[in-house]
ZADODREN-661959 format. One record per atom (N, C-alpha, C, O): residue number from 0; residue in one letter; atom name; y, x, z. Coordinates in nm, 2 decimals. Layout:
ZADODREN-661959
<NUM,A,CA,<Y,X,Z>>
...
This chain:
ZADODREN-661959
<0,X,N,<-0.12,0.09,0.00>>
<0,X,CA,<0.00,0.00,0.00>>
<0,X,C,<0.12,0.09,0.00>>
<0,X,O,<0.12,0.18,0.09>>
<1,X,N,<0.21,0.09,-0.07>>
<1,X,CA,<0.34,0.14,-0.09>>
<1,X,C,<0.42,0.09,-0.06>>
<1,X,O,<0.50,0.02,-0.12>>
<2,X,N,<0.40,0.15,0.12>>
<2,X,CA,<0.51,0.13,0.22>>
<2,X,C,<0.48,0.18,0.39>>
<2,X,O,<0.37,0.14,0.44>>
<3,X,N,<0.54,0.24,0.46>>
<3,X,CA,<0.54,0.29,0.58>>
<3,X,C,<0.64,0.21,0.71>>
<3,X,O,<0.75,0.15,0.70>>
<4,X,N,<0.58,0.24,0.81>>
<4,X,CA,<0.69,0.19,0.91>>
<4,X,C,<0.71,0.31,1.03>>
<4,X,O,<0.62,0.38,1.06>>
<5,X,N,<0.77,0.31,1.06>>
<5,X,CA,<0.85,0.41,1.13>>
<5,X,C,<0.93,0.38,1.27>>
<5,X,O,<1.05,0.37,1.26>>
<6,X,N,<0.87,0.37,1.38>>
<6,X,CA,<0.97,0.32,1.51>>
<6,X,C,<1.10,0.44,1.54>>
<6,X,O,<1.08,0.56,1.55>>
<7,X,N,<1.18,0.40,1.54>>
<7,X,CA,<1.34,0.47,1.56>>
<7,X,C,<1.39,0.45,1.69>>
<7,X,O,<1.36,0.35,1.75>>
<8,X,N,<1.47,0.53,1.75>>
<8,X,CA,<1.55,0.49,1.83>>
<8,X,C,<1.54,0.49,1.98>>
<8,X,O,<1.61,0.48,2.08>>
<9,X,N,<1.40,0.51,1.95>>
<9,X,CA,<1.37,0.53,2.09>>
<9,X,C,<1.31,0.33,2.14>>
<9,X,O,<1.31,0.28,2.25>>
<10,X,N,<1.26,0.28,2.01>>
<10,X,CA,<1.20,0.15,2.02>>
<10,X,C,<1.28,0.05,2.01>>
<10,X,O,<1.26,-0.07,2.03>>
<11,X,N,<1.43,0.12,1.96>>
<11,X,CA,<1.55,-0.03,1.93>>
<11,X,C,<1.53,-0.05,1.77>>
<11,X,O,<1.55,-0.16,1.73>>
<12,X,N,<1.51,0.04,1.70>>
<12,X,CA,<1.49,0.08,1.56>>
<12,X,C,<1.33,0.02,1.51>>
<12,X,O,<1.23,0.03,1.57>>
<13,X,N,<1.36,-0.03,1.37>>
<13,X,CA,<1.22,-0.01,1.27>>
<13,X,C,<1.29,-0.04,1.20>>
<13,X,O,<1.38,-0.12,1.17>>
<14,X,N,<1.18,0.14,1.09>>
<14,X,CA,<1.25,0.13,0.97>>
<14,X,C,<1.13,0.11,0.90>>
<14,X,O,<1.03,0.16,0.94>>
<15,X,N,<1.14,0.02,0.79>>
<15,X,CA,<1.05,-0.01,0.69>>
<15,X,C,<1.03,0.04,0.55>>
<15,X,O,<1.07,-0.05,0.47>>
<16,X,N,<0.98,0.12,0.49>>
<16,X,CA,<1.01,0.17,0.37>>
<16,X,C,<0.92,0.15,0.28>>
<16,X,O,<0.81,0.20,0.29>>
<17,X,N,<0.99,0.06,0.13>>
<17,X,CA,<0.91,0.08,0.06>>
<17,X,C,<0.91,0.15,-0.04>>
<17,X,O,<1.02,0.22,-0.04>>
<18,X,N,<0.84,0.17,-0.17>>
<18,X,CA,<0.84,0.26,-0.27>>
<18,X,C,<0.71,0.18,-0.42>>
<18,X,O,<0.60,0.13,-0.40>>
<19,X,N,<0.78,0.21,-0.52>>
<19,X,CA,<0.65,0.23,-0.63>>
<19,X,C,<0.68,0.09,-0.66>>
<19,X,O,<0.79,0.05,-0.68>>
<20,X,N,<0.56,0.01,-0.67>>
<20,X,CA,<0.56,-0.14,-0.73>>
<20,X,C,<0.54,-0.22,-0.65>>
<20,X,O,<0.41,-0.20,-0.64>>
<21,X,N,<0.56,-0.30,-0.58>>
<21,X,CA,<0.51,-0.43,-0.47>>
<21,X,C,<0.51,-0.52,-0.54>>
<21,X,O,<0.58,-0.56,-0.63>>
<22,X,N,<0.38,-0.56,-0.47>>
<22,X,CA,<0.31,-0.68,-0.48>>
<22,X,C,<0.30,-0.80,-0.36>>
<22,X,O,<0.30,-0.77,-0.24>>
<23,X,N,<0.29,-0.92,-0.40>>
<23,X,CA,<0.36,-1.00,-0.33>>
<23,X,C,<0.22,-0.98,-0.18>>
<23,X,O,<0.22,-1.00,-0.06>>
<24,X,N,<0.11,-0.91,-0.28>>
<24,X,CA,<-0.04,-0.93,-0.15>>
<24,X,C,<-0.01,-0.84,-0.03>>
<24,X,O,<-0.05,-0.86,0.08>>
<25,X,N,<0.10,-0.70,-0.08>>
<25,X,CA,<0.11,-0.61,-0.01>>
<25,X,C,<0.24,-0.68,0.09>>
<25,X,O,<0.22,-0.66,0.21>>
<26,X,N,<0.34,-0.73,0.07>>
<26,X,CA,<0.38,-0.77,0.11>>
<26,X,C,<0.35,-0.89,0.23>>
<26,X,O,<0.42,-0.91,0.33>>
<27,X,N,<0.26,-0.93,0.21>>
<27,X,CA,<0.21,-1.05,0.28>>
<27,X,C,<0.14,-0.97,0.38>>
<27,X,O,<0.14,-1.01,0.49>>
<28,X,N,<0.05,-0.83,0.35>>
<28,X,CA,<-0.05,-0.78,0.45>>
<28,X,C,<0.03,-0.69,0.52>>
<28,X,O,<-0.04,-0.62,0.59>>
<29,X,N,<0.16,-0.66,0.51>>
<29,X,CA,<0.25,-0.59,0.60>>
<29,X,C,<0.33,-0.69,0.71>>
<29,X,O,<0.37,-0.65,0.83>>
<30,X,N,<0.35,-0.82,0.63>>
<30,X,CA,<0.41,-0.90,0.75>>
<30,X,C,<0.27,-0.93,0.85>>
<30,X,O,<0.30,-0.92,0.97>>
<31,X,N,<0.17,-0.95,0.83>>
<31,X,CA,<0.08,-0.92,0.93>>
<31,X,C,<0.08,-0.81,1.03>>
<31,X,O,<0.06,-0.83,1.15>>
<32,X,N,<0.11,-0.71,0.97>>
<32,X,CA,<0.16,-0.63,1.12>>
<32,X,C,<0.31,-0.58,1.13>>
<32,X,O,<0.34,-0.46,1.11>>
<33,X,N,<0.40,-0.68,1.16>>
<33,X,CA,<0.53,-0.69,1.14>>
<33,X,C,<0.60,-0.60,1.23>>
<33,X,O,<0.70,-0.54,1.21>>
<34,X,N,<0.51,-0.59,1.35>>
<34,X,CA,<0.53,-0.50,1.46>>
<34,X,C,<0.42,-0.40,1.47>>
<34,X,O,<0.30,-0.42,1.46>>
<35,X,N,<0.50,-0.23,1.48>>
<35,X,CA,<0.38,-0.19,1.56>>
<35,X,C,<0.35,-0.20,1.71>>
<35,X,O,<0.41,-0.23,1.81>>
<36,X,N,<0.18,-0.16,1.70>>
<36,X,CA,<0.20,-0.19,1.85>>
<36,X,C,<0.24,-0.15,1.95>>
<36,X,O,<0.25,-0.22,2.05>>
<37,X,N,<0.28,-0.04,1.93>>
<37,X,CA,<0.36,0.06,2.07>>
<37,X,C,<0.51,-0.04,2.09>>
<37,X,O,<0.58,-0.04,2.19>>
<38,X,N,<0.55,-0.10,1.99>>
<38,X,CA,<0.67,-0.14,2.04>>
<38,X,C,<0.69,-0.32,2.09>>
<38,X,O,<0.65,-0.42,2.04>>
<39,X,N,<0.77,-0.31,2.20>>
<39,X,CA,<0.80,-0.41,2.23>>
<39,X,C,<0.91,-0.50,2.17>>
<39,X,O,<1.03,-0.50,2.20>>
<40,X,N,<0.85,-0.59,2.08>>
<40,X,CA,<1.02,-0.70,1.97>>
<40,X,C,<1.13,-0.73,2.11>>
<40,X,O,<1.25,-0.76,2.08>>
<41,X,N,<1.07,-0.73,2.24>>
<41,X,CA,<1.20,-0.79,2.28>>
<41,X,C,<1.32,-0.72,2.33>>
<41,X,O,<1.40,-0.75,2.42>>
<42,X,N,<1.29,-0.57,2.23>>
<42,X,CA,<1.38,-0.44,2.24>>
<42,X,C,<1.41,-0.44,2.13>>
<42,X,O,<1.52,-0.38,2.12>>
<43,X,N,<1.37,-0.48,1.99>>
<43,X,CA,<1.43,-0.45,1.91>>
<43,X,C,<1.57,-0.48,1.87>>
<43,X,O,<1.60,-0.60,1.85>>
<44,X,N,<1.67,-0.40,1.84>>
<44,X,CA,<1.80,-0.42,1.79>>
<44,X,C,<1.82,-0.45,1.63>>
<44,X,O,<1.89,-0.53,1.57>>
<45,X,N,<1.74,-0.34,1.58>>
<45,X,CA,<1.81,-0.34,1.45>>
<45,X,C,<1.68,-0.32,1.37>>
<45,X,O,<1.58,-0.27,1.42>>
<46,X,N,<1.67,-0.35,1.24>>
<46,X,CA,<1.52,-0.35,1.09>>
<46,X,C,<1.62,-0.31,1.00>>
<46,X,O,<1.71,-0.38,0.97>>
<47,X,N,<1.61,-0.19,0.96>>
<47,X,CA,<1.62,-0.11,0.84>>
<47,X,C,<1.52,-0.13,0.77>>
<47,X,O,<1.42,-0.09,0.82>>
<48,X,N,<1.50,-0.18,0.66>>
<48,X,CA,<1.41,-0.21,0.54>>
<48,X,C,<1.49,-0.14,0.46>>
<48,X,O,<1.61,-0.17,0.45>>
<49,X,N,<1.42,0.00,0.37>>
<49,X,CA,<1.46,0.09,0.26>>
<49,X,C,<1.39,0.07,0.15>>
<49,X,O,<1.29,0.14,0.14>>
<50,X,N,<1.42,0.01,0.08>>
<50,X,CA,<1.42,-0.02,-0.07>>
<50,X,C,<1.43,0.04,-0.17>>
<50,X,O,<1.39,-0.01,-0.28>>
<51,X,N,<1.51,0.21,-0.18>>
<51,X,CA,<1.52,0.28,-0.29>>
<51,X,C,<1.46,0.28,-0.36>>
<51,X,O,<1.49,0.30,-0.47>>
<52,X,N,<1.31,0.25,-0.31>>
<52,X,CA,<1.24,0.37,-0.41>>
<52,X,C,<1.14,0.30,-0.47>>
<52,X,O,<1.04,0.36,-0.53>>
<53,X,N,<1.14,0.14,-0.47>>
<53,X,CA,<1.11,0.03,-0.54>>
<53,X,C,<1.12,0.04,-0.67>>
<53,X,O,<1.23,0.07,-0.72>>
<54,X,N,<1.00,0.01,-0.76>>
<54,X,CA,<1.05,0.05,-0.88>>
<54,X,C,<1.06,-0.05,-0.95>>
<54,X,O,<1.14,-0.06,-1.04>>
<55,X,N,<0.94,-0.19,-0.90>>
<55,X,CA,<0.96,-0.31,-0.96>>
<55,X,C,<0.88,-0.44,-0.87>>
<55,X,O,<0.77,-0.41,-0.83>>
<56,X,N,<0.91,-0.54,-0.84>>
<56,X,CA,<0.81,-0.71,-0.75>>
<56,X,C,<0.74,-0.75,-0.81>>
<56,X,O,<0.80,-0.76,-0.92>>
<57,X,N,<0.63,-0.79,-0.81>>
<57,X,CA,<0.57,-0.87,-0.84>>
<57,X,C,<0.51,-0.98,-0.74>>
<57,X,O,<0.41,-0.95,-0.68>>
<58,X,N,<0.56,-1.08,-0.72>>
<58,X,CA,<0.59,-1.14,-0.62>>
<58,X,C,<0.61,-1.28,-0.68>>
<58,X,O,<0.72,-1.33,-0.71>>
<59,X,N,<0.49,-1.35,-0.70>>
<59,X,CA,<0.51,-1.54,-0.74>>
<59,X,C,<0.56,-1.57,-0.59>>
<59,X,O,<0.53,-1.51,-0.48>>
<60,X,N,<0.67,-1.73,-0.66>>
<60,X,CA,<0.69,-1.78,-0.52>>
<60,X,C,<0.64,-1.84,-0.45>>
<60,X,O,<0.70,-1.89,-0.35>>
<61,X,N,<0.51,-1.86,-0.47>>
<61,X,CA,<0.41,-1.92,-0.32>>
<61,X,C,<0.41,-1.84,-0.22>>
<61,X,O,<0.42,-1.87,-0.11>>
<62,X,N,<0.40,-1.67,-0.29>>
<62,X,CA,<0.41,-1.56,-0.23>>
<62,X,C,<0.53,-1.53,-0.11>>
<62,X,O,<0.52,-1.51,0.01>>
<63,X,N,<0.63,-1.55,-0.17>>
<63,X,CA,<0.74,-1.54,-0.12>>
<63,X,C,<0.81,-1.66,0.00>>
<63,X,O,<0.90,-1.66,0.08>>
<64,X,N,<0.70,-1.76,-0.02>>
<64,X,CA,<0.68,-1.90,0.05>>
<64,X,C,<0.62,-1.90,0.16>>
<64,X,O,<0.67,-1.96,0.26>>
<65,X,N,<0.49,-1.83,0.16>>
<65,X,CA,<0.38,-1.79,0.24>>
<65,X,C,<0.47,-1.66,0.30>>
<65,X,O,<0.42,-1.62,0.41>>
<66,X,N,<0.55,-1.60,0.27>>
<66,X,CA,<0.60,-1.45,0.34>>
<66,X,C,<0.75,-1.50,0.42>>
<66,X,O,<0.77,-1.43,0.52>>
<67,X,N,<0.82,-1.59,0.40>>
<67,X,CA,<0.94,-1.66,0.50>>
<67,X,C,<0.83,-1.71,0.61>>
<67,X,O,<0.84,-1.64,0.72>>
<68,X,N,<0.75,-1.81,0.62>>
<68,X,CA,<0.66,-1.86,0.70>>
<68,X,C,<0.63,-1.78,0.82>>
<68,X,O,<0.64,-1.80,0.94>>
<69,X,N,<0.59,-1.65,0.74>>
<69,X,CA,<0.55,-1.56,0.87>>
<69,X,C,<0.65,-1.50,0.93>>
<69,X,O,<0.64,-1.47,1.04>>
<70,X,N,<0.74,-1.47,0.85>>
<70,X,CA,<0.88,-1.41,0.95>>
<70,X,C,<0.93,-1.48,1.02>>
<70,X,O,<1.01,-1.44,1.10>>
<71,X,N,<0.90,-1.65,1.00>>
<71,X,CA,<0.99,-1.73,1.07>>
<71,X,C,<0.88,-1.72,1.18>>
<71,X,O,<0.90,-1.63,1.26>>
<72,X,N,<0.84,-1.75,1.19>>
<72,X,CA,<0.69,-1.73,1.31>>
<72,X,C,<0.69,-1.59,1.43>>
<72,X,O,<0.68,-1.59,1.55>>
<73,X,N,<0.73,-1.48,1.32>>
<73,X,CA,<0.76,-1.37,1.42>>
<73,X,C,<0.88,-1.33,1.45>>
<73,X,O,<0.90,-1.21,1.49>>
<74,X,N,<0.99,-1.43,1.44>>
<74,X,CA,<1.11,-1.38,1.49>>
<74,X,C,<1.17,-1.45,1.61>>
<74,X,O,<1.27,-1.43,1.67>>
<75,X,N,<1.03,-1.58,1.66>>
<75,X,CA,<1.04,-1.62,1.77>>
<75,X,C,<1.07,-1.48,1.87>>
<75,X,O,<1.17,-1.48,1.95>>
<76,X,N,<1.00,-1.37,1.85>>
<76,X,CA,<0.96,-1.26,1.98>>
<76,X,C,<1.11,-1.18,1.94>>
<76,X,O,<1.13,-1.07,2.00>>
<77,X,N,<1.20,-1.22,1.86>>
<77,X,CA,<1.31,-1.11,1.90>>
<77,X,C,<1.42,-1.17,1.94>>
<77,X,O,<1.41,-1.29,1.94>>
<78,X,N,<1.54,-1.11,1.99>>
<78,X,CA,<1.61,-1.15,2.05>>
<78,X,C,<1.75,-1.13,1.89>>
<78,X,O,<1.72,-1.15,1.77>>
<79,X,N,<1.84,-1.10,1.93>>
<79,X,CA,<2.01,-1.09,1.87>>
<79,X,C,<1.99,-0.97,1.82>>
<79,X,O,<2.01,-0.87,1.90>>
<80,X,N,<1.94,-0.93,1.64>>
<80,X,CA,<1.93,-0.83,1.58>>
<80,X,C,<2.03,-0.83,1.42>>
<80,X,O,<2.08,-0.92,1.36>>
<81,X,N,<2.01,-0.68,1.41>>
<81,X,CA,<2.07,-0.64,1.27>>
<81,X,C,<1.99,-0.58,1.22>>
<81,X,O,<1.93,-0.48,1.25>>
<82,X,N,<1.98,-0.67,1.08>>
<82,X,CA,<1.88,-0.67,0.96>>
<82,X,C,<1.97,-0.56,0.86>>
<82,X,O,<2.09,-0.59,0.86>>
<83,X,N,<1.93,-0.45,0.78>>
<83,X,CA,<2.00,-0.38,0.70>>
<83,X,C,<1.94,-0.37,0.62>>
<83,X,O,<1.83,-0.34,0.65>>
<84,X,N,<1.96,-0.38,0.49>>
<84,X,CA,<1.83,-0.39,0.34>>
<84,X,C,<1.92,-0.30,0.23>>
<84,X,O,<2.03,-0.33,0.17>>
<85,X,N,<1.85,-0.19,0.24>>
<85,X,CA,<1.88,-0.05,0.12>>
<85,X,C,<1.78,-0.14,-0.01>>
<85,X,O,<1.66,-0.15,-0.02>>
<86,X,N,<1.87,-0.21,-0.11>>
<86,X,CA,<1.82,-0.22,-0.24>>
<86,X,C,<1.87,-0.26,-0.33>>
<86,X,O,<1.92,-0.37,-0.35>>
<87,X,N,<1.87,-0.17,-0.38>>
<87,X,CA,<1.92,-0.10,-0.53>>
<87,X,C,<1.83,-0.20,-0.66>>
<87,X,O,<1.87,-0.20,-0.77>>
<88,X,N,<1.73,-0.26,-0.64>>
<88,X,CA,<1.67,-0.30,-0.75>>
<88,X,C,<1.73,-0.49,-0.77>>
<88,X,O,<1.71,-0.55,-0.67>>
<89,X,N,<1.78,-0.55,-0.84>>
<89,X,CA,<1.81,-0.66,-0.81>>
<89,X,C,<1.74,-0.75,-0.75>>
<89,X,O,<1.78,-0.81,-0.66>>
<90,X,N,<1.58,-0.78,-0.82>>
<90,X,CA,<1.48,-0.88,-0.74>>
<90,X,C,<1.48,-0.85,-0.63>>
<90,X,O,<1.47,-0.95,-0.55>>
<91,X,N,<1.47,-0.72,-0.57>>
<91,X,CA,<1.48,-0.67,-0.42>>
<91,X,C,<1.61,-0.79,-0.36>>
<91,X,O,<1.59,-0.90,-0.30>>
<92,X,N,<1.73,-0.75,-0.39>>
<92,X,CA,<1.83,-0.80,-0.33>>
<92,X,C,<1.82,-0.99,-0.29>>
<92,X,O,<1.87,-1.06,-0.21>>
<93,X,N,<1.71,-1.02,-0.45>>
<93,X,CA,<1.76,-1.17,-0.49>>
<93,X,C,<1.64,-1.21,-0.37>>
<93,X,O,<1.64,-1.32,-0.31>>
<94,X,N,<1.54,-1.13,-0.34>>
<94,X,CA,<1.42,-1.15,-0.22>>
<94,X,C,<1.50,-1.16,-0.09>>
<94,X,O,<1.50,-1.26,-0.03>>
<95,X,N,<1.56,-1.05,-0.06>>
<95,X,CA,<1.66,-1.07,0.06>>
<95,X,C,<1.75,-1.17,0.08>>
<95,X,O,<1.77,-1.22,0.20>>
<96,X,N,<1.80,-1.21,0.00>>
<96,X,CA,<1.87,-1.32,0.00>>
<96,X,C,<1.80,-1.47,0.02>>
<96,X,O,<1.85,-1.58,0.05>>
<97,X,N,<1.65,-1.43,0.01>>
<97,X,CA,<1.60,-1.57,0.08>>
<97,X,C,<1.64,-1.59,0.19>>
<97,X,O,<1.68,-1.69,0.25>>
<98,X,N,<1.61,-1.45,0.25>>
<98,X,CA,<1.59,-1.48,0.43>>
<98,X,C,<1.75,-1.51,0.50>>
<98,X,O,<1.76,-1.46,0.61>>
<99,X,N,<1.85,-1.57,0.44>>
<99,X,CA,<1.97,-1.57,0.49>>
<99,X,C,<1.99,-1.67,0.60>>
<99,X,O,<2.05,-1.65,0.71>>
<100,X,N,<1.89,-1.83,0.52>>
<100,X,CA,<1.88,-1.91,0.65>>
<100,X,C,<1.86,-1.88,0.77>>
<100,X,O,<1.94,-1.90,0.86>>
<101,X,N,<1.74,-1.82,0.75>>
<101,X,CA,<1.69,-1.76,0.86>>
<101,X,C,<1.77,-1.70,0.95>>
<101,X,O,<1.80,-1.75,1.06>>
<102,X,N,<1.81,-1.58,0.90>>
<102,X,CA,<1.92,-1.49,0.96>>
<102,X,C,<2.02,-1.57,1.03>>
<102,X,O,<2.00,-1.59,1.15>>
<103,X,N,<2.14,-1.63,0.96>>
<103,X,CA,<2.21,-1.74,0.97>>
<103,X,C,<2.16,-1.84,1.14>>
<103,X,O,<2.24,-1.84,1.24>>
<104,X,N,<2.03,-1.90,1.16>>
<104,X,CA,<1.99,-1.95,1.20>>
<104,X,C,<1.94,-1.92,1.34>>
<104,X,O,<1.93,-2.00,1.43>>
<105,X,N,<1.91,-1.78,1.34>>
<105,X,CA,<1.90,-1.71,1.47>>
<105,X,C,<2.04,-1.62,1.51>>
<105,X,O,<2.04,-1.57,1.62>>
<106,X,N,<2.14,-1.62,1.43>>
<106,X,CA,<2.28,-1.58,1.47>>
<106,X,C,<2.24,-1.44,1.45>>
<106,X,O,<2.26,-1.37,1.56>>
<107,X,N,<2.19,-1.38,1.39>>
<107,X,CA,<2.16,-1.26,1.32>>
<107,X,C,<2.25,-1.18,1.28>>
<107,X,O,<2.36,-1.24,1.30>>
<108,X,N,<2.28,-1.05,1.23>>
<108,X,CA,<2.36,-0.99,1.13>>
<108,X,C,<2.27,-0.94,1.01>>
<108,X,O,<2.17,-0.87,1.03>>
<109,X,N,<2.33,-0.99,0.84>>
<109,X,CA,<2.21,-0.85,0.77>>
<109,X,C,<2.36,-0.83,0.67>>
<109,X,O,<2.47,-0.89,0.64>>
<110,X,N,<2.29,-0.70,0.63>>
<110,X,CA,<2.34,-0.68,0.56>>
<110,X,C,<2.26,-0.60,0.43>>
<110,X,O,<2.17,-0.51,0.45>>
<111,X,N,<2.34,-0.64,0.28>>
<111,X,CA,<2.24,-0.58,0.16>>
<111,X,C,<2.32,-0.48,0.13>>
<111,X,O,<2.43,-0.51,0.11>>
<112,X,N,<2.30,-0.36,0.11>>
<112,X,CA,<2.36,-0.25,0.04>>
<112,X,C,<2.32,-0.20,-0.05>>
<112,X,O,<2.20,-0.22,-0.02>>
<113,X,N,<2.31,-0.12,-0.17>>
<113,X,CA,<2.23,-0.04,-0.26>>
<113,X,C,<2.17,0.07,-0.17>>
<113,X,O,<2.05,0.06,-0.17>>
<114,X,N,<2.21,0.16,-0.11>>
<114,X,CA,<2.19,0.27,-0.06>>
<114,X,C,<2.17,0.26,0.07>>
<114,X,O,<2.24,0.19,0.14>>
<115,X,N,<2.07,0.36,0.12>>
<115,X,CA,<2.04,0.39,0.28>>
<115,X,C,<2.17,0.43,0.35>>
<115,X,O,<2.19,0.41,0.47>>
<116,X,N,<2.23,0.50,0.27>>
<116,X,CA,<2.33,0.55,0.38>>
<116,X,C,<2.47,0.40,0.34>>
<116,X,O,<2.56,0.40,0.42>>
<117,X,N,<2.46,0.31,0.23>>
<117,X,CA,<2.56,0.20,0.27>>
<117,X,C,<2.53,0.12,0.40>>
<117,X,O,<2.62,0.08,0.49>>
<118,X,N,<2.38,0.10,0.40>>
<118,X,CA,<2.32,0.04,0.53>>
<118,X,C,<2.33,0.09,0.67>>
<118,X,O,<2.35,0.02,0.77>>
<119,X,N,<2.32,0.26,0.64>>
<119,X,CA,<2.33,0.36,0.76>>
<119,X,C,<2.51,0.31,0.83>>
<119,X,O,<2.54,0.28,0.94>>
<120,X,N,<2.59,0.32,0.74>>
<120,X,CA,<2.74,0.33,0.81>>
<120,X,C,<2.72,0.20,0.80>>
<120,X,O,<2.62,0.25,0.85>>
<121,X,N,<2.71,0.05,0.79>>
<121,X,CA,<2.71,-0.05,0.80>>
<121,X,C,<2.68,-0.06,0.97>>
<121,X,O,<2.75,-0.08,1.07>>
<122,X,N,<2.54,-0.04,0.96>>
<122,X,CA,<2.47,-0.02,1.11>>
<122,X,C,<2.57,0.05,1.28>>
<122,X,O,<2.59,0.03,1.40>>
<123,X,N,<2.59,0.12,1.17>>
<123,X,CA,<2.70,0.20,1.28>>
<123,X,C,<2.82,0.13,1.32>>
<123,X,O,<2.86,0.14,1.44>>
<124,X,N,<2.88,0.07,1.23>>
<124,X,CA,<2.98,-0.03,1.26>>
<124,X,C,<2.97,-0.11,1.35>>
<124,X,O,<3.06,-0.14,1.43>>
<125,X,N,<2.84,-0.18,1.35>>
<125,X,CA,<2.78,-0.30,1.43>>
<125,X,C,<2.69,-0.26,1.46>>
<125,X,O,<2.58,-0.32,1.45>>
<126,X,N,<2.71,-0.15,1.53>>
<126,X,CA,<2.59,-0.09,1.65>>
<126,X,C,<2.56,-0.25,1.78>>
<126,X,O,<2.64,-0.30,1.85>>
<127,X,N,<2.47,-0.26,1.77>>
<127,X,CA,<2.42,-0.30,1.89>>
<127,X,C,<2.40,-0.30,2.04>>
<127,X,O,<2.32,-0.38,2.09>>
């Protein structure tokens, strides 16, 4: 699967990164372990999802139907976070933009940028 997770911060951080071609199955089998286990969601502050290096989605919208479901399911366990989404590829961006409700809904912050480091100083702004 072409993608890594990475705990930051000392457990306030997860950064998500993907790369290459995603698929909506990989996607779906990552939100299954949305957390790792060493960390506790009701510390998390902030989800960096890095997108650079995305080359292209494949992703039908049942997929993408079945993949809000489970986020909305696991964002019961967090509290008042900042979502930051590095993507540069457009379907990436028009994916992210589903989850606005959501966001919206739990009084969230996200924000879309092309670049890691647009997201990086964004973050910083609205440190937590």
């Amino acid at each position: 699967m072409p993608h890594a997770v990475k705990v930051i911060d000392d457990g306030l951080g997860i950064l998500r990164t993907w790369w290459g071609e995603v698929r909506g199955e990989e996607l779906l089998e990552a939100a299954g372990c949305f957390f790792p286990e060493e960390v506790d969601p009701g510390r998390i502050r902030y989800l960096i999802i890095d997108q650079t290096d995305v080359t292209s989605f494949d992703v039908s919208a049942e997929s993408l139907a079945r993949l809000l479901a489970i986020h909305e399911r696991k964002a019961a366990a967090l509290g008042r976070i900042s979502i930051a989404i590095a993507a540069p590829v457009a379907t990436a961006q028009d994916i992210a933009r589903l989850y606005q409700p959501l966001v919206a809904a739990r009084g969230w912050r996200l924000f879309l940028g092309r670049t890691l480091d647009d997201v990086m100083i964004w973050l910083n702004t609205v440190a937590t």
